[in-house]
C-alpha positions as CSV (number, residue, x, y, z in Angstrom):
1,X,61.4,143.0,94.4
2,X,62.2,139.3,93.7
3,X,64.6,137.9,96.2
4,X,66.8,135.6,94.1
5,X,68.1,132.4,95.8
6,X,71.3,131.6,96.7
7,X,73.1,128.2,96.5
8,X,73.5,126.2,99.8
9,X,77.1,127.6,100.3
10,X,77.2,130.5,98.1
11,X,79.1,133.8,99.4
12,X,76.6,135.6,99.5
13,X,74.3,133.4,101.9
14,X,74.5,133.3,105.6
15,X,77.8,132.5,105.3
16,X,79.4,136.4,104.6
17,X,76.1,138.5,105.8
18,X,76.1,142.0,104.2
19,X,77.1,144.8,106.4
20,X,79.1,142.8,108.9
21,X,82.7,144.2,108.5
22,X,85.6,141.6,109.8
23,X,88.8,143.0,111.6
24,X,90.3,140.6,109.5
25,X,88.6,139.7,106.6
26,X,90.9,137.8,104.2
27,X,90.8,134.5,107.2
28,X,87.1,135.3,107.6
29,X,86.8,134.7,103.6
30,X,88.7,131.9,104.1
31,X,86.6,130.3,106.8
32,X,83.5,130.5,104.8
33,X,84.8,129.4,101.8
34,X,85.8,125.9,103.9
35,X,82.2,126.0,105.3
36,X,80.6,126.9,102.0
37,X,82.6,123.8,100.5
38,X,81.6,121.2,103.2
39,X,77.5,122.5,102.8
40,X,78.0,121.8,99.5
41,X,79.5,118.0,100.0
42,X,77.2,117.6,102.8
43,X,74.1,118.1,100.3
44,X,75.6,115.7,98.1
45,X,75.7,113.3,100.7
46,X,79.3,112.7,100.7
47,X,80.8,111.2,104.3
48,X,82.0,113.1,107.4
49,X,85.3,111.4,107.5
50,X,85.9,112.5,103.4
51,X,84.7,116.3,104.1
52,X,87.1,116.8,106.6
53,X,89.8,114.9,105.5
54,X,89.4,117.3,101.9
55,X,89.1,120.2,104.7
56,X,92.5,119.3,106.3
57,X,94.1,119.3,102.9
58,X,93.2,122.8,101.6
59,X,94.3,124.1,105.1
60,X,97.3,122.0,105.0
61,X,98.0,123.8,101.3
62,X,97.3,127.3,102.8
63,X,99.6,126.9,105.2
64,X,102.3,125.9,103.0
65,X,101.4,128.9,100.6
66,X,101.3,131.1,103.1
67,X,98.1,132.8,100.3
68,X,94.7,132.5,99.9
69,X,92.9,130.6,97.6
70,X,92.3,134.3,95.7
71,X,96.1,134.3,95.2
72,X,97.0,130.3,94.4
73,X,98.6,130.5,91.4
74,X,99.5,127.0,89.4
75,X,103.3,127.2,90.6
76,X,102.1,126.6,94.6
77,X,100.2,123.4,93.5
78,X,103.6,122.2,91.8
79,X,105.9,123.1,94.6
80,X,103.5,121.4,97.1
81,X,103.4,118.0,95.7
82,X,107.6,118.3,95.2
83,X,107.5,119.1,99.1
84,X,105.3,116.2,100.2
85,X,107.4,114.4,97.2
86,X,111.0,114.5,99.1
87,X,110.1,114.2,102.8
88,X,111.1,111.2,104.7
89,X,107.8,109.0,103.6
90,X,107.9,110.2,100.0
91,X,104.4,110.6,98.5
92,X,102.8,107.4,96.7
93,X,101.5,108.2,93.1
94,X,97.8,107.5,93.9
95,X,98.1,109.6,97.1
96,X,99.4,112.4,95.1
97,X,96.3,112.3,92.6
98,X,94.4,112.4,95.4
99,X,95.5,115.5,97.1
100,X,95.7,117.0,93.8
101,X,91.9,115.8,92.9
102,X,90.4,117.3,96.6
103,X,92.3,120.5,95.7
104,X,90.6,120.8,92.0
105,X,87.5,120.1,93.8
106,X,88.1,123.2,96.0
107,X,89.0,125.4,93.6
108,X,86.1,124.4,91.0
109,X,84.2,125.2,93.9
110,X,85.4,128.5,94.2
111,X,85.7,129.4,90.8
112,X,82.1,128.9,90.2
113,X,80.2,131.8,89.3
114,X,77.1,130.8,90.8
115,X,78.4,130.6,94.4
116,X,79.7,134.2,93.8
117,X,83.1,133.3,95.1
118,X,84.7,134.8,92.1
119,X,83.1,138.1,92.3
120,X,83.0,138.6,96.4
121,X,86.4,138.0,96.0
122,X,87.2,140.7,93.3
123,X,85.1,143.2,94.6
124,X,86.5,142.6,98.5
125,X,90.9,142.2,97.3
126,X,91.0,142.7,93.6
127,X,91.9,139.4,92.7
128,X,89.6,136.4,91.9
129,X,90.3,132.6,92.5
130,X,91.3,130.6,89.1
131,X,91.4,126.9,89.1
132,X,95.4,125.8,89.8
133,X,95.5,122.6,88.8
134,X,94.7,121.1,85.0
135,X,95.7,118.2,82.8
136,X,99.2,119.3,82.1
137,X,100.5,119.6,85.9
138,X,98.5,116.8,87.7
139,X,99.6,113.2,87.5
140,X,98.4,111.0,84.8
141,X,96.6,107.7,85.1
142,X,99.1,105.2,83.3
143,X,99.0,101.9,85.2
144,X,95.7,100.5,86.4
145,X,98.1,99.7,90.1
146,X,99.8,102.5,91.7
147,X,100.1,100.8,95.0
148,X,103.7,99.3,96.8
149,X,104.7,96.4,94.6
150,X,105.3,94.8,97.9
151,X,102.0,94.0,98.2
152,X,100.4,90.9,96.7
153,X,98.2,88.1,97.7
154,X,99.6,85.4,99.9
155,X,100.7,81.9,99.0
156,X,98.9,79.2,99.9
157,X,101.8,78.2,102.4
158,X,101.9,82.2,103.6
159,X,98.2,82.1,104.7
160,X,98.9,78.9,106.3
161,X,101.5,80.2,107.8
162,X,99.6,83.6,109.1
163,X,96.6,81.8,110.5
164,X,98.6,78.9,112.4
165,X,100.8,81.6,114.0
166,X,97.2,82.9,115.1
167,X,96.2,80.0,116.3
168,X,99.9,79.2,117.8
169,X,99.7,82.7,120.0
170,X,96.0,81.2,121.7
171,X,98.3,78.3,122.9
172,X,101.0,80.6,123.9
173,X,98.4,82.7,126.5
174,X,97.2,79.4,127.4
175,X,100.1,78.1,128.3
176,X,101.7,80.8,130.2
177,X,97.8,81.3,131.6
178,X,97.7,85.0,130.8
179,X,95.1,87.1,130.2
180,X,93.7,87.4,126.5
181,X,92.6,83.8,125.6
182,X,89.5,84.8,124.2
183,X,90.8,88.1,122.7
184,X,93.2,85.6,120.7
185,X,90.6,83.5,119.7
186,X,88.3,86.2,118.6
187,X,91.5,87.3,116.2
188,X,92.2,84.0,114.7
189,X,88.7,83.3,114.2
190,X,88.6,87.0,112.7
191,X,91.5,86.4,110.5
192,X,90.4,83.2,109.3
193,X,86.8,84.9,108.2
194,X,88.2,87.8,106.2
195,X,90.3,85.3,104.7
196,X,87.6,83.2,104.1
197,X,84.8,85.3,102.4
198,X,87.8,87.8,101.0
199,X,86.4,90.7,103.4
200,X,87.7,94.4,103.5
201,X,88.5,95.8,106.9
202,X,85.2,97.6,107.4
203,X,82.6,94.9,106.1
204,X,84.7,92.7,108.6
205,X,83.9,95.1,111.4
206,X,80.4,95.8,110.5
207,X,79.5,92.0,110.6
208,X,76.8,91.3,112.9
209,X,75.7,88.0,114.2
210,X,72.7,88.0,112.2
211,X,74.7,88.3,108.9
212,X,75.4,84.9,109.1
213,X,73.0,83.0,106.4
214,X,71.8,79.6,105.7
215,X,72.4,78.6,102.3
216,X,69.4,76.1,100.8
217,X,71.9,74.7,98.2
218,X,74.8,73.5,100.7
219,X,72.8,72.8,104.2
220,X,75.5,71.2,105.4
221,X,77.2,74.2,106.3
222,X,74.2,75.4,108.8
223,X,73.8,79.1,109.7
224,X,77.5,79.7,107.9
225,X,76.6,78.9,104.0
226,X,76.8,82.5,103.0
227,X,77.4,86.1,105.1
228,X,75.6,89.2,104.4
229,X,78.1,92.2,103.9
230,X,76.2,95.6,104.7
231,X,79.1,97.8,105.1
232,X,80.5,97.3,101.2
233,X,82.7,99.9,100.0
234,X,80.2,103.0,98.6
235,X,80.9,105.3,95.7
236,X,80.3,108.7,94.9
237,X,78.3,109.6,98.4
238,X,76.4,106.7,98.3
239,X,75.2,104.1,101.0
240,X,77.9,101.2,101.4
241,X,76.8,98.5,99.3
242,X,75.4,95.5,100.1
243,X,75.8,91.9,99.1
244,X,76.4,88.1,99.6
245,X,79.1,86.3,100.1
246,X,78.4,82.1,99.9
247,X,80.9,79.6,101.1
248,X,82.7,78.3,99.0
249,X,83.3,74.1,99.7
250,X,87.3,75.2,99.2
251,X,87.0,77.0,102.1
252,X,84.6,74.7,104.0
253,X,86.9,74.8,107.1
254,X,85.7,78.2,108.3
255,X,82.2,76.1,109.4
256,X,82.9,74.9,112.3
257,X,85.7,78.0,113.0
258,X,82.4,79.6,113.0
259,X,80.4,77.7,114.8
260,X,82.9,77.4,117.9
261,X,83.3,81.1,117.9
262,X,79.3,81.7,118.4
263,X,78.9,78.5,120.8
264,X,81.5,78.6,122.9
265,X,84.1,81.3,122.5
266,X,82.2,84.4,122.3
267,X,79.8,83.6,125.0
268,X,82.9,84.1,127.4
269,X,82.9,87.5,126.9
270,X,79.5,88.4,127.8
271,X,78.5,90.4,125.5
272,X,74.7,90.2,125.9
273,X,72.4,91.9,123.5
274,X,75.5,93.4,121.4
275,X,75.0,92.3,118.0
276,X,78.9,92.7,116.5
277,X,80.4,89.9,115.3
278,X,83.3,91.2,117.4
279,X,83.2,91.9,120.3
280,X,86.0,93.1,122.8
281,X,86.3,92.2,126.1
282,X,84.6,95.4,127.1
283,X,81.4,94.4,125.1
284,X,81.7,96.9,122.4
285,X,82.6,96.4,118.6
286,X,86.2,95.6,117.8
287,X,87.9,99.0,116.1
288,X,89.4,98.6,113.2
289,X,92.6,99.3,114.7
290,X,92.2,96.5,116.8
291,X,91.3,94.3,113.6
292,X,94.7,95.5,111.7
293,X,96.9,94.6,115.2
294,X,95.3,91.2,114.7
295,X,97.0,90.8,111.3
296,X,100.0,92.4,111.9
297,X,100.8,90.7,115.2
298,X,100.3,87.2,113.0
299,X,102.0,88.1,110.9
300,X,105.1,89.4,112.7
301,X,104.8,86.0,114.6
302,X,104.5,84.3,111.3
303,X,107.9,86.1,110.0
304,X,106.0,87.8,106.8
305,X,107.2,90.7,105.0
306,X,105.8,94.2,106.7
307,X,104.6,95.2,103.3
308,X,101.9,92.8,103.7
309,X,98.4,93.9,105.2
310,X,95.1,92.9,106.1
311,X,93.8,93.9,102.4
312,X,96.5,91.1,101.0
313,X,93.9,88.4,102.1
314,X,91.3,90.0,100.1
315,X,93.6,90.1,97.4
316,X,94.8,86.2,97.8
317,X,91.1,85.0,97.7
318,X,90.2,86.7,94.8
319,X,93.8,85.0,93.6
320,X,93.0,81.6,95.0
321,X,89.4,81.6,93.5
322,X,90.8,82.1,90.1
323,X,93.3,79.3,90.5
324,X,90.1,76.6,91.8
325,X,88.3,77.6,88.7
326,X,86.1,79.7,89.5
327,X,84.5,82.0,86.3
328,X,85.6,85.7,86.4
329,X,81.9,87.0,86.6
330,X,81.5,84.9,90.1
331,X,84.7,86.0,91.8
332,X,83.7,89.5,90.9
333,X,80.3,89.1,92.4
334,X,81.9,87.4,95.3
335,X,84.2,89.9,96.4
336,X,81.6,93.4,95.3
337,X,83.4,94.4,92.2
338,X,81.4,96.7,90.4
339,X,84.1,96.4,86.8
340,X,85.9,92.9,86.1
341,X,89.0,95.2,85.8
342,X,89.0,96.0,89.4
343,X,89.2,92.1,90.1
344,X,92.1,91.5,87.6
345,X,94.0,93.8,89.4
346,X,93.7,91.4,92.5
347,X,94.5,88.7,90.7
348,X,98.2,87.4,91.2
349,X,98.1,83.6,89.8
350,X,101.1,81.8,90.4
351,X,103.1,80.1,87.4
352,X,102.4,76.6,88.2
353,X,98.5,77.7,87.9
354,X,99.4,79.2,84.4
355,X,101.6,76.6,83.6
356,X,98.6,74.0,84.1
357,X,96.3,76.0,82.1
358,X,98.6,76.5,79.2
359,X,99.0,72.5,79.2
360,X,95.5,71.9,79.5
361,X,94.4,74.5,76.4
362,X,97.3,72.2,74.4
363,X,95.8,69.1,75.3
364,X,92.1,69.8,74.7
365,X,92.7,72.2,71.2
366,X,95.8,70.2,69.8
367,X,95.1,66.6,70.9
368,X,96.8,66.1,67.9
369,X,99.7,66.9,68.9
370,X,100.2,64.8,71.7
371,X,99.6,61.9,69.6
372,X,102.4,60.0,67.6
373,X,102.3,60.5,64.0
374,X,101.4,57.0,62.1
């Protein structure tokens, strides 16, 4: 007899072995359908951190239904997001797609025929799964920014303001000859760089010393004319995406920030053959915990709204790029936009930029205009 093959994660694999009878068998069912689903994502090379997070939230539903996925019905997917809707940190709009996209995901899972979910299921409580949630009771995509409209890019005088109050709290240690110095300085020199190159939080943290690059067409700038980002934010499984990042001569001050960090500042730490960027004072890579508490302690210090985070400077440089004149197509390359629709959504020009560029267009196609009339 042929053996037919089973689907990594399909019910009738390893995962429910025939003859094995469970005391309890609905939760058993249960189980392996959660360890069918993460095989699955696994094979499709999808991260840890995503698989369990999509994990947690189809437990988190089942406990809130009190059911099985055999007995969801449309109405529990409805009630759930009203629940998570009224509680004391109401749900945002994109964070509510999301849970409702990693519960679809679960329940198309399930509902496929060819893991045999459908039919182990009937056969073993009568009921089959059905897929809960479709176009008419999920939230619709309507506004290309769903995020707080508290956050925005910084002004010029804000970043200024954020990265002196850095450099103000390295004085402040001094000064009161505490311990920390160097930590300080690693954070301003930190901020600055993200800042700078208009890094996300985890291709700030990945940053090695070796990332640094020469750039053959600005020499001036040393080892600092461009940094190589390896840890690029991936899609759809991938690995993160790579690119990079040149100075730019507006932002020419971050050279010697650089510089001082690798030659002097760093050393004082010790941390010997560790490649990272930054280090802590126990020689290991800073968290990205510790890289948000940089931010947020300059900005408390520097008397900025809360609603401001570390991904506001990404969002600034893209914004201040725009406003020097640089073209669309080299911000977008700059910053690891795969659509220029992603970077117009971090653009925030102010109204003395558009101002200038409405006068300019005047000037240049209605020279006529300006002139007096003989």
């Amino acid at each position: 007899m042929t053996k037919v093959l089973e689907l990594a994660g399909s019910a009738r694999s390893l995962l429910l072995v025939e003859g094995v009878v469970h005391l309890d068998p609905a939760p058993a069912m249960f189980a392996a359908m959660l360890d069918g689903w993460a095989t699955q994502q696994r094979a499709r090379f999808l991260k840890a951190g995503t698989i369990q997070a999509r994990i947690d939230l189809v437990r988190r539903f089942a406990d809130f239904t009190g059911q099985y996925p055999w007995q969801w019905q449309a109405q529990e997917a409805e009630e759930f997001i009203i629940h998570l809707r009224s509680g004391a940190r109401p749900l945002m709009v994109s964070t509510a797609r999301g849970y409702q996209n990693g519960l679809r995901l679960f329940m198309e899972y399930v509902t496929d025929a060819r893991y045999s979910w459908p039919a182990v299921c009937q056969e073993r409580f009568g009921e089959a799964p059905t897929q809960i949630l479709h176009e008419w009771n999920t939230v619709v995509h309507t506004s290309d920014y769903e995020g707080q409209p508290g956050r925005r890019p910084l002004t010029y005088d804000e970043v200024q303001a954020l990265l002196d109050a850095a450099d103000a709290r390295v004085e402040d240690i001094r000064a009161r000859r505490r311990k920390g110095v160097v930590a300080a300085m690693r954070n301003t020199a930190l901020l600055k760089t993200v800042y700078a190159f208009g890094l996300r939080r985890r291709e700030a943290w990945g940053l090695d010393v070796v990332d640094l690059r020469r750039n053959p067409r600005a020499a001036d700038y040393g080892a600092c004319g461009a940094l190589f980002v390896r840890y690029g934010k991936s899609s759809r499984g991938g690995q993160p995406k790579r690119r990079t990042v040149l100075t730019v001569p507006e932002m020419d001050w971050i050279v010697p920030v650089l510089q001082q960090w690798l030659s002097e500042e760093r050393p004082l730490l010790s941390p010997g053959s560790h490649p990272a960027l930054w280090v802590t004072e126990r020689r290991g890579r800073l968290s990205w915990r510790g890289i948000n508490e940089a931010f947020e302690q300059a900005r408390n210090d520097a008397g900025l709204p809360e609603v401001l985070d570390l991904h506001s400077l990404r969002h600034s440089y893209v914004t201040h790029l725009i406003e020097f004149g640089y073209p669309e197509k080299f911000v977008q390359d700059q910053v690891g936009h795969s659509y220029a629709s992603t970077t117009a959504i971090y653009t925030g020009v102010s109204d003395e930029f558009r101002n200038r560029l409405v006068q300019q267009s005047l000037k240049q196609r209605h020279a006529s205009l300006w002139e007096p009339r003989k």
